[in-house]
N, C-alpha and C positions, 0 to 999 in steps of 0.2 A: 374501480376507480384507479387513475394512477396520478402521482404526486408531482407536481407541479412548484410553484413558488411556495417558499415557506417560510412561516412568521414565529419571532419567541418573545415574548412578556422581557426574557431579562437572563443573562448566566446565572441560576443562585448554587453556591457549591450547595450539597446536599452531603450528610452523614447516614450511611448506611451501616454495613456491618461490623462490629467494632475491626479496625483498621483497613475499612475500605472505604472508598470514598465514590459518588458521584453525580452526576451533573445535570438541571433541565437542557434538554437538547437544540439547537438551533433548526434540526432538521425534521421534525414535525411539527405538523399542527397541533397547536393545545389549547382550541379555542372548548373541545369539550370540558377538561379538567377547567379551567378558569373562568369558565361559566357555574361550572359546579361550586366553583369557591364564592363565588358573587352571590349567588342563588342561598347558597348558606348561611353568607353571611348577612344577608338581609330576611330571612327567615322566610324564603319563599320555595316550595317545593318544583324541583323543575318537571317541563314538561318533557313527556317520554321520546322526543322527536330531538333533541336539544342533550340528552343523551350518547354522546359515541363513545361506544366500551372501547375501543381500541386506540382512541387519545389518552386515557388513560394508561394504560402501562406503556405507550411511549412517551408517554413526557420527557421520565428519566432516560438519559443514557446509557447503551445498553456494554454489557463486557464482550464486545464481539469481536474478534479479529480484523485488521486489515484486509483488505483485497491482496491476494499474491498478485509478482508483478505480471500484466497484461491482461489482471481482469480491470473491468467497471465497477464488479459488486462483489461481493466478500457473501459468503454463505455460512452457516454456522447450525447444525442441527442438532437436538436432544431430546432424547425419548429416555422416561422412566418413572419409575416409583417415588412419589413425593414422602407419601406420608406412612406410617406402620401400619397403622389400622383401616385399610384400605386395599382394594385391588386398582383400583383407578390407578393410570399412567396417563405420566404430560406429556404432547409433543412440542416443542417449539423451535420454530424454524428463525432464524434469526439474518439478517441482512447486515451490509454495511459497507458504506460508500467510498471512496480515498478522504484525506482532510482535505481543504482549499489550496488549490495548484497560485502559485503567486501570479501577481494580476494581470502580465506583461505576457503570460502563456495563457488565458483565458480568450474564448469569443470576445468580438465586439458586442457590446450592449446599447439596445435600443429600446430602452424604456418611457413609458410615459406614469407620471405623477399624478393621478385624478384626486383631488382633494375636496372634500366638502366643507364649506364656509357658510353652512347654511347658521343660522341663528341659537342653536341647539349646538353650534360647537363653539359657541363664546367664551372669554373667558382663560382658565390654566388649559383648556383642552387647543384654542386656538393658538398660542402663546407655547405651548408644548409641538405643537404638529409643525411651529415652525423651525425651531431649536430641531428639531428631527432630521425635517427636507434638508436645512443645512448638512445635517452631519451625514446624511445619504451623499450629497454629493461632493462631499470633500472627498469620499472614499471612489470616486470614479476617476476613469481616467477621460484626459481631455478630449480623447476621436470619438468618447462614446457617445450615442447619440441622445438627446432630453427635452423632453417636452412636461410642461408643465398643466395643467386643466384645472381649475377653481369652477366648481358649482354651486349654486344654489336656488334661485326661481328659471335662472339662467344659465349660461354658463360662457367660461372667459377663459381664451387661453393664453397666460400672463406670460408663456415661455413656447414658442413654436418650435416643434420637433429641427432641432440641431444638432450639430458637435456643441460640446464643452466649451472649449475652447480657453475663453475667459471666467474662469470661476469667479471669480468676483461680481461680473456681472449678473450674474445665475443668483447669487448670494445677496444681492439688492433686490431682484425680484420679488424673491420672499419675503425679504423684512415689508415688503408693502400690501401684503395679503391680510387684510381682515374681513370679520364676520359678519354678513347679512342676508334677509329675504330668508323665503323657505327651501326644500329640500328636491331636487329635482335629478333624483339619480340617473333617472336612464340617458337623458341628455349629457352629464357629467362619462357615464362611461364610452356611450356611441361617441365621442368630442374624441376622449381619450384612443379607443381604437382609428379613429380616421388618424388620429395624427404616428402613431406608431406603424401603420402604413404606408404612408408617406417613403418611408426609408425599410420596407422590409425586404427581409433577407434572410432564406435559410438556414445561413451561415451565421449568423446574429441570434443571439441572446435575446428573443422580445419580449416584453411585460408588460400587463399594466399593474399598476401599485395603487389601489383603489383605498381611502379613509372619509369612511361613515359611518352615520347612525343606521343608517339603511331605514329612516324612518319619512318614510317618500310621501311626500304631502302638494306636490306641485307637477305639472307635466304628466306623462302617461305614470297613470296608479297601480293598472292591470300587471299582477307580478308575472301570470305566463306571457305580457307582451315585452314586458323589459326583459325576461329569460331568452325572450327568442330574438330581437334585437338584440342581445349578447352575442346568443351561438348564430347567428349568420356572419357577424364580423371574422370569427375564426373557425367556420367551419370546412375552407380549404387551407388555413396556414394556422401555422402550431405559435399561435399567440395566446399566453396563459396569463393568468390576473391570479394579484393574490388580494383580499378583500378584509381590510383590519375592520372590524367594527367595533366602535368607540360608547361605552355609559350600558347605564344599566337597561337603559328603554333599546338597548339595539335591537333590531330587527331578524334575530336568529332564522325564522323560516322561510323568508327572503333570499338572504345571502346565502342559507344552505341549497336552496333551489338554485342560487347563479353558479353553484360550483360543484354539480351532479356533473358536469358532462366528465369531470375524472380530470381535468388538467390543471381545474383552478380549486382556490384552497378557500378557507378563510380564519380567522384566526379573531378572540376579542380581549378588548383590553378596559377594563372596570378602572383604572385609576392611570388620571390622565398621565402621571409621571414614568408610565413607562412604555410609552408613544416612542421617546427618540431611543430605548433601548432595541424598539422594534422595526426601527428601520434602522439601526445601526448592523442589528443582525440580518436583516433580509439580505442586504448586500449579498453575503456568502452564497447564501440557497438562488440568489436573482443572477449572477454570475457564473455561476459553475455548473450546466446541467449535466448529468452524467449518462442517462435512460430513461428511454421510451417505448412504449406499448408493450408494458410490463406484464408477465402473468406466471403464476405459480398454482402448479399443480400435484396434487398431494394423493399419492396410491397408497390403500393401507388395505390388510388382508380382510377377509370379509371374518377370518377368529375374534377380529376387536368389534368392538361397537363403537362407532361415537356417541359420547356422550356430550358434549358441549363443542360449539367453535366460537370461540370468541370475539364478537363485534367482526366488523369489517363485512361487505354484500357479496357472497361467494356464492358457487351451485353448488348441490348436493346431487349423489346419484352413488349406488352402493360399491364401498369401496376407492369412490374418487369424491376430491375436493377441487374447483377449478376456481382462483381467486386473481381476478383482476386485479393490478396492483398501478398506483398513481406515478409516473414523473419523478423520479427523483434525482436531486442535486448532491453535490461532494459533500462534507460531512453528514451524513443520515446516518444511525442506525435504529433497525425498525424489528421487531418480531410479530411473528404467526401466532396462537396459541389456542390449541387443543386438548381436550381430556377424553378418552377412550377407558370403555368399560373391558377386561380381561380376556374373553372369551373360552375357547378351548387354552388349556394350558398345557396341553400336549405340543402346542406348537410353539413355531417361534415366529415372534411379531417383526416382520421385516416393513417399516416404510421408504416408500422413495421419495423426494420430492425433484423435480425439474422445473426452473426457473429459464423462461425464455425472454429477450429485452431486446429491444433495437440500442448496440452503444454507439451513442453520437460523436465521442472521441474516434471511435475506430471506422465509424460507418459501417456499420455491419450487424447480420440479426444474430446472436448468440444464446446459446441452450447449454445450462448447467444442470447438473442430475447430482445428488447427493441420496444415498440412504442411510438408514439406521437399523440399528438390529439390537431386538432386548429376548432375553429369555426369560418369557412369561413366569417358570414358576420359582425363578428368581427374584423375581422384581424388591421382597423383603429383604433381601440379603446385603446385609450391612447397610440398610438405606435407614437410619433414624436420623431424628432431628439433629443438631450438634455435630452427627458423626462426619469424618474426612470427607468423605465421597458424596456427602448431603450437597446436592446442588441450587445454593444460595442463590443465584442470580433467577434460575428457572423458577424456584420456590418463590420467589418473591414477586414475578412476574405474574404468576396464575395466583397470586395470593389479592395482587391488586387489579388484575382480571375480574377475580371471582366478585372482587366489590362495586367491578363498578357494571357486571351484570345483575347483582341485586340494584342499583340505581336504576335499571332499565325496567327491569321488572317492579319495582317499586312505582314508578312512575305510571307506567299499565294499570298497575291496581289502584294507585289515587285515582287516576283519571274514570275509572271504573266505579267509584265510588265504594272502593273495597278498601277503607282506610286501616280497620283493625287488622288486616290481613298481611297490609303494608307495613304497619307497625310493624307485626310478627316476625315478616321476614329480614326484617330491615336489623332488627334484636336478635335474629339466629345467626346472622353475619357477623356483626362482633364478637357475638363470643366466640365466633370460629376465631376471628383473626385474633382477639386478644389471647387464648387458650393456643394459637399456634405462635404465636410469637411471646409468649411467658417470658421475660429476664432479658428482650432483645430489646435494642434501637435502632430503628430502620426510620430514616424521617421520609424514604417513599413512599411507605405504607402509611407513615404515620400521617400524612399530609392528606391520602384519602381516605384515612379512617375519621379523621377530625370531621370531616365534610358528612360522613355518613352518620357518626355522631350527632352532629345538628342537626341533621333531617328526623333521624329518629326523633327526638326530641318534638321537633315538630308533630311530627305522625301522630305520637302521644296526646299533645293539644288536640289535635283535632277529630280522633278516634276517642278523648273522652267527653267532648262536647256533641258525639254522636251525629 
């Protein structure tokens, strides 16, 4: 998959290690962790599909360097010993994009707005979605191009793909958008593609910015026909959608189908109030693309074993890892993350990885190579908890890795009907994480442990009612 437009819930500062501080990020998707929080907090266990382990340790922002000058992407690699009582070794491979270039040196932007005013977005959610589109387009400039799409049995386009121009008038449009009829998405997005057409341009920024339930009750119902009426719109031009989905009833395995093909995202939002947070942030990630047709490929000696690669749809074959990687725009930072069993400790574990991208700034295909080199029967050596050389960011990465591959696996064994089992494993994970973090405050752990917390709890319920 590679990463396309990207959505954020909201900046909240986060406290992590006493005197460090950091941040949920604008440049991932975090529709898995906030669905986990939703899922939580209404006592419902999620489904294993609804799951992605690797939204999870990126939410936060990661400690990764700049790009030196005349790259696209910044690389950052680490291999080693996490914990005493273990041979296991982390790799993690860490990325990371420039910040936002000012707006007068960006692409032209040609977006279109598909909005749903079906019946189900009555209310603080429609009244919020408009307070939003305004503040999307205060933050544009007036040559870029805007098209607006309102659906719902039907579908109306209140703003025909133009320039700006008149913001004021853009800003009346909306205040007249209210909610009716039922829900008719694939009309609402095939509307939205023809008019982002209209004006396309390789050289141009295109998007669509898709807000629904995705809870399709009017018009074609068939989700492989709305999938494929998607990808024919852009399957000769690089037009990406990013797809907010709104309320508890959204349609998770819908909209994770429209956004397989690897350019498009989606992202959801459980409480309507932080709708204009999310398109106040898309701006950045809808504006500033950085690379395309990304991939990372990871050689490691056939002395290690893998033992875990965490979320994300990679191949496997002995000794390489080859992971397709999404779209990404100026402020991202993203990591890889791996656990390797020891092997022979007569050698020494050297990994490479190479990252190859098309940068759309330079126009040009570019291939980075980085390795790593740890001395296996090292790896104990000065590595405890507390100590200097204890690498806090990596530790805390595979810490909330490792939790949110028990979600994954949790979710398999409910669905399974393997509840006590689920319990079990779901009870062996905290005491890992509570027992590895003794006397610490980390609120990005803390944030998915709380979630895993509930679930347990649940699990409980329901493995003792047999």
């Amino acid at each position: 998959m590679r990463l396309s437009s990207i959505i954020l819930t909201g900046l909240i500062a986060l406290i992590c290690f006493p005197f460090s501080h950091t941040f949920a990020q604008a440049g991932y998707s975090t529709t898995g962790l906030a669905m986990g929080k939703q899922r939580a907090k209404t006592g419902t266990l999620p489904a294993s599909r609804e799951v992605v382990v690797e939204e999870y340790f990126n939410y936060h922002t990661h400690d990764i360097a700049l790009p030196q000058d005349g790259e696209a992407i910044g690389m950052d690699m680490r291999f080693g010993h996490l914990q005493p009582d273990t041979e296991d070794a982390i790799l993690q491979i860490g990325l990371r994009t420039p910040d936002l270039m000012k707006y007068d040196a960006r692409p032209r932007l040609n977006v279109s707005l598909v909005v749903d005013r079906s019946g189900s977005m009555s209310g603080e959610r429609i009244e919020k979605t408009r307070e939003a589109m305004k503040a999307f387009v205060q933050q544009l400039r007036e040559d870029d191009i805007l098209s607006i799409v309102l659906f719902d049995h039907t579908v109306e386009v209140v703003f025909r793909a133009q320039e700006i121009q008149n913001e004021a008038n853009v800003l009346s449009v909306i205040d007249r958008i209210f909610v009716r009829g039922s829900t008719n998405l694939n009309l609402g997005i095939v509307t939205g593609y023809q008019e982002i057409l209209k004006n396309y341009s390789p050289n141009h920024t295109n998007r669509l910015v898709i807000l629904t339930d995705a809870m399709v009750n009017t018009g074609e119902l068939n989700p492989t026909q709305i999938i494929r009426n998607s990808q024919a719109y852009d399957a000769d031009r690089q037009v990406d959608f990013a797809l907010i989905g709104v309320g508890a009833h959204f349609n998770h395995d819908l909209a994770r189908d429209l956004a397989e093909n690897g350019r498009n995202t989606i992202h959801f939002i459980a409480d309507p109030n932080d709708i204009k947070k999310v398109f106040i942030d898309e701006v950045e990630a809808l504006i500033a693309p950085v690379a395309k047709d990304i991939a990372l490929t990871i050689h490691y000696p056939t002395s290690l074993t893998l033992k875990q690669f965490y979320g994300y749809d990679a191949t496997f074959s002995p000794g390489k890892i080859t992971l397709p990687l999404n779209n990404i725009n100026r402020g991202l930072t993203q990591v890889i993350l791996a656990s390797f069993e020891g092997g022979n400790k007569r050698d020494r574990a050297e990994i490479t990885a190479t990252l190859s991208y098309f940068d759309l700034a330079g126009g040009q295909q570019v291939r980075q190579t980085m390795n790593v080199r740890e001395d296996i029967p090292h790896w104990r050596r000065n590595i405890r908890y507390g100590a200097a050389d204890y690498d806090l960011e990596m530790g805390k990465n595979h810490c909330i890795a490792q939790m949110a591959q028990s979600f994954k696996e949790m979710a398999l064994l409910h669905e399974k009907g393997e509840h006590r089992s689920a319990e079990q494993l779901v009870s062996n994970t905290i005491y890992w994480v509570e027992n590895r973090y003794a006397g610490k405050t980390d609120q990005d752990v803390q944030r998915v442990l709380d979630i895993l917390k509930a679930y347990h709890k649940d699990l409980v319920e329901i493995a003792d009612r047999g």
